[in-house]
PDB file of N, CA, C and O in Angstrom:
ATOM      1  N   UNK A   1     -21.201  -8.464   2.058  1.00  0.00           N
ATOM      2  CA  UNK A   1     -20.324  -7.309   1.875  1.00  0.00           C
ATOM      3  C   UNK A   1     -19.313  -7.189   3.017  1.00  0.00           C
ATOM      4  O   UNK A   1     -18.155  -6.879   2.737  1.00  0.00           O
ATOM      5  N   UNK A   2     -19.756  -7.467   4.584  1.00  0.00           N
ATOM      6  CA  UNK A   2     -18.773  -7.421   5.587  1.00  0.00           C
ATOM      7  C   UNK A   2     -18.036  -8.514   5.354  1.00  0.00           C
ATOM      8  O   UNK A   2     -17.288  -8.436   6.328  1.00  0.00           O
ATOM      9  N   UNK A   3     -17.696  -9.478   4.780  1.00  0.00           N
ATOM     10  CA  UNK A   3     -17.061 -10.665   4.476  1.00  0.00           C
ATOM     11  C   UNK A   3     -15.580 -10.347   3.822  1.00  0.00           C
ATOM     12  O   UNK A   3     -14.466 -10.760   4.145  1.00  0.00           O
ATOM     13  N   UNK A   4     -16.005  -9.453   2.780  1.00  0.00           N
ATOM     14  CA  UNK A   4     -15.685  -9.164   1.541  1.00  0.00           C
ATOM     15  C   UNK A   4     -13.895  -8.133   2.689  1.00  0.00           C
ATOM     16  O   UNK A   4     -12.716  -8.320   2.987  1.00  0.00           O
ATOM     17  N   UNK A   5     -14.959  -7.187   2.832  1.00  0.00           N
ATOM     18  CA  UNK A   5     -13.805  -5.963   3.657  1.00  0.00           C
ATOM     19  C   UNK A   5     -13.106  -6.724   4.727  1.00  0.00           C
ATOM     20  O   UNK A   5     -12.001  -6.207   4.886  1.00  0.00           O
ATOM     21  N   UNK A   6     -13.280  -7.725   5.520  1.00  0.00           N
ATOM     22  CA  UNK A   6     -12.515  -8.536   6.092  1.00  0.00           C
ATOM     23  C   UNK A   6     -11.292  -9.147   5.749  1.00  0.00           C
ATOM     24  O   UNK A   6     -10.386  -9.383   6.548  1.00  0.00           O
ATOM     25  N   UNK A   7     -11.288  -9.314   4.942  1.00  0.00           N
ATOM     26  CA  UNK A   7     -10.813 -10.291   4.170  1.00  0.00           C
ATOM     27  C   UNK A   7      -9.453  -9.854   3.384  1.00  0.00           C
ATOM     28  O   UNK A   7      -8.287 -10.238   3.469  1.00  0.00           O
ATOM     29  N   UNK A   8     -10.274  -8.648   2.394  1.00  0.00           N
ATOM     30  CA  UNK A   8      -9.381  -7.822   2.123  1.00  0.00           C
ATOM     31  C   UNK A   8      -9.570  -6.575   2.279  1.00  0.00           C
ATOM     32  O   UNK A   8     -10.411  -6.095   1.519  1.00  0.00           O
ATOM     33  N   UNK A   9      -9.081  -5.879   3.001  1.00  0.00           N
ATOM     34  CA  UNK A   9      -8.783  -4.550   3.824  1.00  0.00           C
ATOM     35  C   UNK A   9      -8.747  -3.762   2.513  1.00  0.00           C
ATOM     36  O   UNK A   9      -8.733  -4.430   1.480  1.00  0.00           O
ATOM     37  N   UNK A  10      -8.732  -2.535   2.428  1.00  0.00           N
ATOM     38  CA  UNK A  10      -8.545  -0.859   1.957  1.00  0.00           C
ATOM     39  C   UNK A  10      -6.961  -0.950   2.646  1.00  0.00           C
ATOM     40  O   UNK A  10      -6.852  -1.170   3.852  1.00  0.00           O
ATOM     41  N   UNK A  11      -5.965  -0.795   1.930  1.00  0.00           N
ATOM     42  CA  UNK A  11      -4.487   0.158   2.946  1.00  0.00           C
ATOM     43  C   UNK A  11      -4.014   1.007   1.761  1.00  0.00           C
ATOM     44  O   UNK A  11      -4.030   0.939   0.532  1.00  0.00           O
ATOM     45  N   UNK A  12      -3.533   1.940   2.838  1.00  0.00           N
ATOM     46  CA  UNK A  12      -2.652   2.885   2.152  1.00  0.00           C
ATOM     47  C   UNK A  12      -1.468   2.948   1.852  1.00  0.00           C
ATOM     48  O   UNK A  12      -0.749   3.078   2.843  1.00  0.00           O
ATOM     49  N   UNK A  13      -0.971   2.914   0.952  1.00  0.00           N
ATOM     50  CA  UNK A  13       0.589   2.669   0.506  1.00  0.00           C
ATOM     51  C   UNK A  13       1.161   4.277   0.154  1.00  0.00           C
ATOM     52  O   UNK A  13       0.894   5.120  -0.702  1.00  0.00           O
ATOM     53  N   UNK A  14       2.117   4.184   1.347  1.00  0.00           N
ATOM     54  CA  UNK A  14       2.763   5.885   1.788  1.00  0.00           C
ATOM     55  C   UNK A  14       4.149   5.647   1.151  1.00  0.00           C
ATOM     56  O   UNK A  14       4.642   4.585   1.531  1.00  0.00           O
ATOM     57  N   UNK A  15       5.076   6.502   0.096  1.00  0.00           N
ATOM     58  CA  UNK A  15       6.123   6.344  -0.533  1.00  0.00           C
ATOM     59  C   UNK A  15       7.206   6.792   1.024  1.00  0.00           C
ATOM     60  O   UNK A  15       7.134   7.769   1.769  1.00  0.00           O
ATOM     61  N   UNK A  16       8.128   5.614   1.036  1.00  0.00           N
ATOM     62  CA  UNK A  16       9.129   5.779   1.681  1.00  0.00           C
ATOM     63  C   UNK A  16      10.239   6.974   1.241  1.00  0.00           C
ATOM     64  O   UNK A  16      11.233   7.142   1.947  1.00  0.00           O
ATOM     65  N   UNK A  17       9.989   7.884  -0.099  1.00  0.00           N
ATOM     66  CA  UNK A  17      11.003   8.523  -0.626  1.00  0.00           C
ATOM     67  C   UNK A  17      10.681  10.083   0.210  1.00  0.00           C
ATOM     68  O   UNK A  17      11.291  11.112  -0.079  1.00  0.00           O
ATOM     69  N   UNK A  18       9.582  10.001   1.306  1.00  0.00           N
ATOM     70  CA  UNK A  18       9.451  11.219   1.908  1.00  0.00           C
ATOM     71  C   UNK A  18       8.098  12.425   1.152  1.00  0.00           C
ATOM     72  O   UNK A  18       7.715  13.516   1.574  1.00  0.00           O
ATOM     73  N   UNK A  19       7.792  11.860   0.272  1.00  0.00           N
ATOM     74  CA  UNK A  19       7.201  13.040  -0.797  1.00  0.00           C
ATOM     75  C   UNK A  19       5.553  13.152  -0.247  1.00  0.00           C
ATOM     76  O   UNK A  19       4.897  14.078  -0.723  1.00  0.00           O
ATOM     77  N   UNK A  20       4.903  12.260   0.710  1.00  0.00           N
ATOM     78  CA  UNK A  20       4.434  11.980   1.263  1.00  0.00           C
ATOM     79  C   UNK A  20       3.212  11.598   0.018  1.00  0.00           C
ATOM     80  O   UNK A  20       2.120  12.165  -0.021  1.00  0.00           O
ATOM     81  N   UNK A  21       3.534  10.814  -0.699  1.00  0.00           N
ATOM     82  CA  UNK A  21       2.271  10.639  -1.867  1.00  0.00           C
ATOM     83  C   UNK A  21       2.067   9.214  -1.625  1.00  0.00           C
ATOM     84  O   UNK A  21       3.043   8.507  -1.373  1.00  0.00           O
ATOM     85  N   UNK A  22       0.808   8.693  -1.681  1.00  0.00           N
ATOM     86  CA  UNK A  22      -0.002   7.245  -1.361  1.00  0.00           C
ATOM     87  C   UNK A  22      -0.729   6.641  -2.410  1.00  0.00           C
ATOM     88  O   UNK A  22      -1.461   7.289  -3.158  1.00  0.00           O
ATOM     89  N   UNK A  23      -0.590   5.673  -2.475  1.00  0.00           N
ATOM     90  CA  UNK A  23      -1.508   4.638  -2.961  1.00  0.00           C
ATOM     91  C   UNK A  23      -2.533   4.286  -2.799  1.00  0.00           C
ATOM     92  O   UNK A  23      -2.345   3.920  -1.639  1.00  0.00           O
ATOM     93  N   UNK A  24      -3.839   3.995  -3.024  1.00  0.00           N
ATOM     94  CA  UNK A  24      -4.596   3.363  -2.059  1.00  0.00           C
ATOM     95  C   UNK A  24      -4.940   2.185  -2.861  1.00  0.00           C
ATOM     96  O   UNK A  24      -5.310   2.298  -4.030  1.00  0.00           O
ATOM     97  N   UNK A  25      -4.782   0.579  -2.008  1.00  0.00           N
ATOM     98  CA  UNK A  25      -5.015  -0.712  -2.914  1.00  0.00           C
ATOM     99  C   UNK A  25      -5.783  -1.342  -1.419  1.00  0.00           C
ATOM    100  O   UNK A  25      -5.930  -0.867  -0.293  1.00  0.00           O
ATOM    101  N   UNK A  26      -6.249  -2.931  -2.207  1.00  0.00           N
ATOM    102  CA  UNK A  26      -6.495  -3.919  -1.548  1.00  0.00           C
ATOM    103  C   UNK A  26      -5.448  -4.885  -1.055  1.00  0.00           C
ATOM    104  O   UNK A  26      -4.746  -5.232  -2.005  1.00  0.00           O
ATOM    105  N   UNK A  27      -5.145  -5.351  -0.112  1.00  0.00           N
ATOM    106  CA  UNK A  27      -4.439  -6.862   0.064  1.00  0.00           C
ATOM    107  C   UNK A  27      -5.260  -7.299   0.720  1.00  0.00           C
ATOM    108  O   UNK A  27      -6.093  -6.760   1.448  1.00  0.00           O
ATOM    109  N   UNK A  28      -4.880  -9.173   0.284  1.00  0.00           N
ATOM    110  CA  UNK A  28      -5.332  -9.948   0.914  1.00  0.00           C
ATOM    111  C   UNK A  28      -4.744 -10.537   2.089  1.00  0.00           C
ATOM    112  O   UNK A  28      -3.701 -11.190   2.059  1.00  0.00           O
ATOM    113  N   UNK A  29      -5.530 -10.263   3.295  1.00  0.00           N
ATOM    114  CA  UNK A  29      -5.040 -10.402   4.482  1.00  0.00           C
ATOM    115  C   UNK A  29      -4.711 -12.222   4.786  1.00  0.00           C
ATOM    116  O   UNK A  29      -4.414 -12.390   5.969  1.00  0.00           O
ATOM    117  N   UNK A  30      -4.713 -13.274   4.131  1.00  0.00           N
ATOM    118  CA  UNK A  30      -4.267 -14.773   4.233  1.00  0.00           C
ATOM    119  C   UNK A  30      -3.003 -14.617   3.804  1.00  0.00           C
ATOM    120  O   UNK A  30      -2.157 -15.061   4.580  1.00  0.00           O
ATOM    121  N   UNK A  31      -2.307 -13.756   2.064  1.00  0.00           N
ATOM    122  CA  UNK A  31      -1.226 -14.068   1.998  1.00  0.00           C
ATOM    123  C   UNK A  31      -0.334 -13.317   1.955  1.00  0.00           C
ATOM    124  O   UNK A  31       0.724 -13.425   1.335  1.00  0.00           O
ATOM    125  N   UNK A  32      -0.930 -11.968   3.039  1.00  0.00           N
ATOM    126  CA  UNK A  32       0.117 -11.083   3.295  1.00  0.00           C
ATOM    127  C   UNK A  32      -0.168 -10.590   4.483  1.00  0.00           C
ATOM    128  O   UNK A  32      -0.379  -9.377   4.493  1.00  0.00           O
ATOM    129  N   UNK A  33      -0.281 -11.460   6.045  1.00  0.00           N
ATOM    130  CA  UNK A  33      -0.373 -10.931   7.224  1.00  0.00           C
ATOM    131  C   UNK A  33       0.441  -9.654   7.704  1.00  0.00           C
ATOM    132  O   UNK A  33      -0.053  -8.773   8.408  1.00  0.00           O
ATOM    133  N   UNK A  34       1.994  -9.663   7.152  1.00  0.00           N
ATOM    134  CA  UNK A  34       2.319  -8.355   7.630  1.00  0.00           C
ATOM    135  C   UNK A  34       2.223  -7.283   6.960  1.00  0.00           C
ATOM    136  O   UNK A  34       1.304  -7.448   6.158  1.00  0.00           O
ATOM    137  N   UNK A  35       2.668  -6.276   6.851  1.00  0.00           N
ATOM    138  CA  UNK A  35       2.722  -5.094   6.334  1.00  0.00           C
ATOM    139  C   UNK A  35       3.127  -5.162   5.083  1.00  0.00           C
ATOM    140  O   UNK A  35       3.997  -5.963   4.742  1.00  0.00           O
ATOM    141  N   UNK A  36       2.600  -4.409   4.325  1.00  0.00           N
ATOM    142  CA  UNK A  36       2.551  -5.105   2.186  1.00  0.00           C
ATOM    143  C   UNK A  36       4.055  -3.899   1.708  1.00  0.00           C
ATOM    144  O   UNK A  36       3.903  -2.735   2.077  1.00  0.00           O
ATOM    145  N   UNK A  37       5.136  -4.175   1.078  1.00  0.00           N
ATOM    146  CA  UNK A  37       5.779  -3.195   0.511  1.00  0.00           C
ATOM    147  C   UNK A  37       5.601  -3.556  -1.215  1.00  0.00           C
ATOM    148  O   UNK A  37       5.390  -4.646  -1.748  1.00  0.00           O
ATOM    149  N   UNK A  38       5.751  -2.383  -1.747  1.00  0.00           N
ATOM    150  CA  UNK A  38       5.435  -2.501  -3.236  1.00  0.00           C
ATOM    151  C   UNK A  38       6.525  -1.458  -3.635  1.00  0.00           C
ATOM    152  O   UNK A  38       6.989  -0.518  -2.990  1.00  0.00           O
ATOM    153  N   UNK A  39       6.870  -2.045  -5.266  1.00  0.00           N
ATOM    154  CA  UNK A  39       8.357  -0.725  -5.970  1.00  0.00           C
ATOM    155  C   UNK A  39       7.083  -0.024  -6.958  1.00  0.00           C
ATOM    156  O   UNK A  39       6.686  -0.560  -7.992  1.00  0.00           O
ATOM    157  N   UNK A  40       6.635   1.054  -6.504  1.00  0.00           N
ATOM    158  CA  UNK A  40       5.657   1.731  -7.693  1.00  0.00           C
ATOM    159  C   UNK A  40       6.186   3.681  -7.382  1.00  0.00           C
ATOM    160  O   UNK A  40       6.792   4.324  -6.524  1.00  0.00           O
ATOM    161  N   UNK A  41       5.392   3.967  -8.863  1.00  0.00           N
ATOM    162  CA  UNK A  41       6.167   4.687  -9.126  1.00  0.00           C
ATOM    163  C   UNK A  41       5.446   6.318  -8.807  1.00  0.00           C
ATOM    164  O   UNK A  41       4.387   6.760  -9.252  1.00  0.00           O
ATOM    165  N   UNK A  42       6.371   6.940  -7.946  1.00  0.00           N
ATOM    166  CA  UNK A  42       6.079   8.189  -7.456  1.00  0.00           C
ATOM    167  C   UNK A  42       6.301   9.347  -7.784  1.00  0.00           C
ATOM    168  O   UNK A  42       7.384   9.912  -7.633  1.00  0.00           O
ATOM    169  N   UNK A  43       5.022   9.971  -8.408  1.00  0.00           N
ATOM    170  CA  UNK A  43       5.418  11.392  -9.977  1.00  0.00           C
ATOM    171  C   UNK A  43       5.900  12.310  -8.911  1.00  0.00           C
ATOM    172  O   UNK A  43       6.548  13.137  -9.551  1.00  0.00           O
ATOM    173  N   UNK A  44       5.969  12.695  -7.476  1.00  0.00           N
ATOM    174  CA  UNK A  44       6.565  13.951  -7.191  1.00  0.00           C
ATOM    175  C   UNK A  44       8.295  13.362  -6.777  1.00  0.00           C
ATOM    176  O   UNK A  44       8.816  14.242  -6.092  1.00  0.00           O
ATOM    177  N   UNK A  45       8.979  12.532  -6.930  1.00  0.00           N
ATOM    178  CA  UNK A  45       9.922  12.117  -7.175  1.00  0.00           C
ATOM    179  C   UNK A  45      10.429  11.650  -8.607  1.00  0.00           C
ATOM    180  O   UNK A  45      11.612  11.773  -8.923  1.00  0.00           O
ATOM    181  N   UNK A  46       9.506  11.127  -9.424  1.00  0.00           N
ATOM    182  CA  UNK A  46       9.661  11.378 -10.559  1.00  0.00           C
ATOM    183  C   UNK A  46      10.778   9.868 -10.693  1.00  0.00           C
ATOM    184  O   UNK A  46      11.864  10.056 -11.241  1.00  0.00           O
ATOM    185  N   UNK A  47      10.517   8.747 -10.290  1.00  0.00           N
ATOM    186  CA  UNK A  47      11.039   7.455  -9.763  1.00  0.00           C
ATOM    187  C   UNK A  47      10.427   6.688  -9.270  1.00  0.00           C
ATOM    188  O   UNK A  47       9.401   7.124  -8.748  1.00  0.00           O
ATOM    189  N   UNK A  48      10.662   5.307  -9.164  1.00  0.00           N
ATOM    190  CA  UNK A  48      10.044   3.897  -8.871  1.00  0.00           C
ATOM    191  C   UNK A  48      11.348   4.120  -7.435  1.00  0.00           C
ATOM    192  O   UNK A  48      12.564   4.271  -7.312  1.00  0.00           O
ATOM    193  N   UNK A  49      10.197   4.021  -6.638  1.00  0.00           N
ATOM    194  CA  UNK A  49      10.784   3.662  -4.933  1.00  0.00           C
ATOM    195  C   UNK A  49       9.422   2.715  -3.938  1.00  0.00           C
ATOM    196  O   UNK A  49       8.314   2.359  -4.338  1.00  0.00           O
ATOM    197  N   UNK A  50       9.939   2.563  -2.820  1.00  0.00           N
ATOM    198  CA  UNK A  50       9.120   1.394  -2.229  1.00  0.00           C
ATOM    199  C   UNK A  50       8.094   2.130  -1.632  1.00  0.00           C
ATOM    200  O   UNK A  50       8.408   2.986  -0.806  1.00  0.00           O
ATOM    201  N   UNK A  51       7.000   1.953  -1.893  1.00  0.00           N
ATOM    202  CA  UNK A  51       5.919   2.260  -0.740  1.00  0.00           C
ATOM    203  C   UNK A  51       5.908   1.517   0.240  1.00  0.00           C
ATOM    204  O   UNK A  51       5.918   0.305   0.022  1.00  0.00           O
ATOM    205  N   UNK A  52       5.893   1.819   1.097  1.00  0.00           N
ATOM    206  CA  UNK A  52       4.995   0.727   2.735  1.00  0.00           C
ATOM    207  C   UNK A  52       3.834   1.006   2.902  1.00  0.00           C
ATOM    208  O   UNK A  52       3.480   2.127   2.537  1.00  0.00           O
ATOM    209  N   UNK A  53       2.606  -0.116   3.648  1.00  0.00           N
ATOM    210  CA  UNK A  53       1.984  -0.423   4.249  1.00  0.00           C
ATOM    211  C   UNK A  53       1.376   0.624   5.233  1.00  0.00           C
ATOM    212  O   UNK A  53       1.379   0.196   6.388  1.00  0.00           O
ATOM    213  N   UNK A  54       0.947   1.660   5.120  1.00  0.00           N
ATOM    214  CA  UNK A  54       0.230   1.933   6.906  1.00  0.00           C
ATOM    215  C   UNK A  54      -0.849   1.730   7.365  1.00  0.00           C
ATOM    216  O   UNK A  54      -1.556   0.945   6.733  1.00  0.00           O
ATOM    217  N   UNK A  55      -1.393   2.329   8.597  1.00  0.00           N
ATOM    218  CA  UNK A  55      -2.713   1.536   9.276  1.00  0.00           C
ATOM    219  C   UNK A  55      -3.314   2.966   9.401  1.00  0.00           C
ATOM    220  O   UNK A  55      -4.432   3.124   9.891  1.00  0.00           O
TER     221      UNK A  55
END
């Protein structure tokens, strides 16, 4: 199981549009060492904008 969470982390994906609404996913830390951005879609904006990555 500690293998598993290593590997691929829990992050939170915070909408850059300010609305302060998150995601919460897995990445895999081999093919995405830096910080993950994703275009998903944020109901208190009511629009597809970028989430980022936080720690």
């Amino acid at each position: 199981m500690a293998a598993r969470t290593e590997l691929r982390p829990v992050v939170k994906l915070r909408s850059t549009a300010g609305t302060g609404y998150t995601y919460v996913t897995r990445k895999n830390r081999r093919n995405d060492p830096d910080r993950l951005t994703l275009l998903k879609y944020d109901p208190v904006a009511r629009r597809h904008v970028a989430f980022r990555e936080e720690r």
